[in-house]
C-alpha positions in Angstrom: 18.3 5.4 -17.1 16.6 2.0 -19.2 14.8 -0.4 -17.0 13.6 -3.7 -18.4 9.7 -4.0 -19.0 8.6 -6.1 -16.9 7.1 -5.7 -13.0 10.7 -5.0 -11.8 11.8 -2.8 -13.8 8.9 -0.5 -13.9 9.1 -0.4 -9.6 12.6 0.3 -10.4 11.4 3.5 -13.3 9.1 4.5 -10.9 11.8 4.7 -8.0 14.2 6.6 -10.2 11.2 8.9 -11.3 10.4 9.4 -7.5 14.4 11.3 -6.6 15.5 7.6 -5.0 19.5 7.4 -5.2 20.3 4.6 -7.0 24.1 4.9 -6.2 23.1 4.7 -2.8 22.7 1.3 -1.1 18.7 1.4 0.1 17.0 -0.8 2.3 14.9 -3.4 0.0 12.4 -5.2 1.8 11.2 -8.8 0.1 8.5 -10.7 0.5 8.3 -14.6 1.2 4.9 -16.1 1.2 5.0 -19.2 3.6 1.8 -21.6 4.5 1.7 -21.1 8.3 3.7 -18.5 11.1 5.4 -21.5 12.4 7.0 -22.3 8.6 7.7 -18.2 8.4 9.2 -18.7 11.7 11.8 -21.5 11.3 12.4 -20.1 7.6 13.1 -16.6 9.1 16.1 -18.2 10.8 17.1 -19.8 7.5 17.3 -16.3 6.0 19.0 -14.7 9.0 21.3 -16.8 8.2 22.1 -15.8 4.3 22.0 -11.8 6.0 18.5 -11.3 5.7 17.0 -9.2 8.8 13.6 -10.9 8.9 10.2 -10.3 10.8 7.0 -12.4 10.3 3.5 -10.7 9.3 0.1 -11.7 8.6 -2.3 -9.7 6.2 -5.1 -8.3 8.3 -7.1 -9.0 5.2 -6.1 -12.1 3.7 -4.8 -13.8 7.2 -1.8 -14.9 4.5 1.6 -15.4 6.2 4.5 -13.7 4.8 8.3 -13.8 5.9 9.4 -10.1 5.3 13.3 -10.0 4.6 15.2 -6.9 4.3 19.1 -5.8 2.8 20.7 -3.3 2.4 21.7 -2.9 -1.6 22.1 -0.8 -4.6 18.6 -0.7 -6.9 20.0 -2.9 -9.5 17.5 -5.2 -11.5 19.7 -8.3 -12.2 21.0 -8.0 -8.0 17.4 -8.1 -7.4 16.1 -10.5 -9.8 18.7 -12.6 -8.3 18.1 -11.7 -4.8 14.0 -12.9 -5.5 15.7 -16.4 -7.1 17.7 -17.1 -4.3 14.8 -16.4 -1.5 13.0 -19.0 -4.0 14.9 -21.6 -3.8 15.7 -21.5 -0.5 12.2 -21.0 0.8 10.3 -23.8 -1.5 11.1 -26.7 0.5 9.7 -24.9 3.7 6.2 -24.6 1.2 6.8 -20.9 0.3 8.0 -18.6 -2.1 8.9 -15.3 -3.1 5.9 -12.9 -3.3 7.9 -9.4 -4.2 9.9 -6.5 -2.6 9.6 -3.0 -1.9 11.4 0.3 -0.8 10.3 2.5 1.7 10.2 5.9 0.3 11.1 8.9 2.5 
């Protein structure tokens, strides 16, 4: 299987190179990056919304905020690519913006 070269598509090689069934919808968990928990808060509720199950975290590290989004889907880049767009535009005007995704590997 060809993946672009680019971030995405080497998670994406890297999955396929790991066993993950890519005919099989996975749960994809993406990353919002959002100024404050209140903003993650009320922009969690935006995303439930558009189907997103969302929780919101802070990095023990950083003390950054993140609204984390999840969806159940096939591994496809462009689905992906325009997943990440979407959360984009529809968390900018609540200040944040999407920061990634991820699969939890079994």
């Amino acid at each position: 299987m060809k993946f672009p070269s680019d971030a995405n598509g080497d998670a994406l090689r890297s999955l396929y190179n790991d066993g993950v069934n890519f005919k099989k919808p996975q749960s994809v968990d993406f990353f919002v990056a959002v100024p404050d928990k209140e903003t993650g808060e009320k922009l969690g509720q935006v995303l439930k919304g558009e189907g997103f199950n969302c929780f919101i975290e802070q990095d023990d590290e950083t003390e950054e905020w993140a609204c984390c989004c999840s969806k159940r889907m096939l591994l496809n880049y462009s689905e992906l690519i325009k997943t990440q767009n979407k959360l984009d535009e529809i968390s900018k005007p609540h200040g944040g913006y999407s920061d990634g995704w991820g699969v939890f590997v079994d």
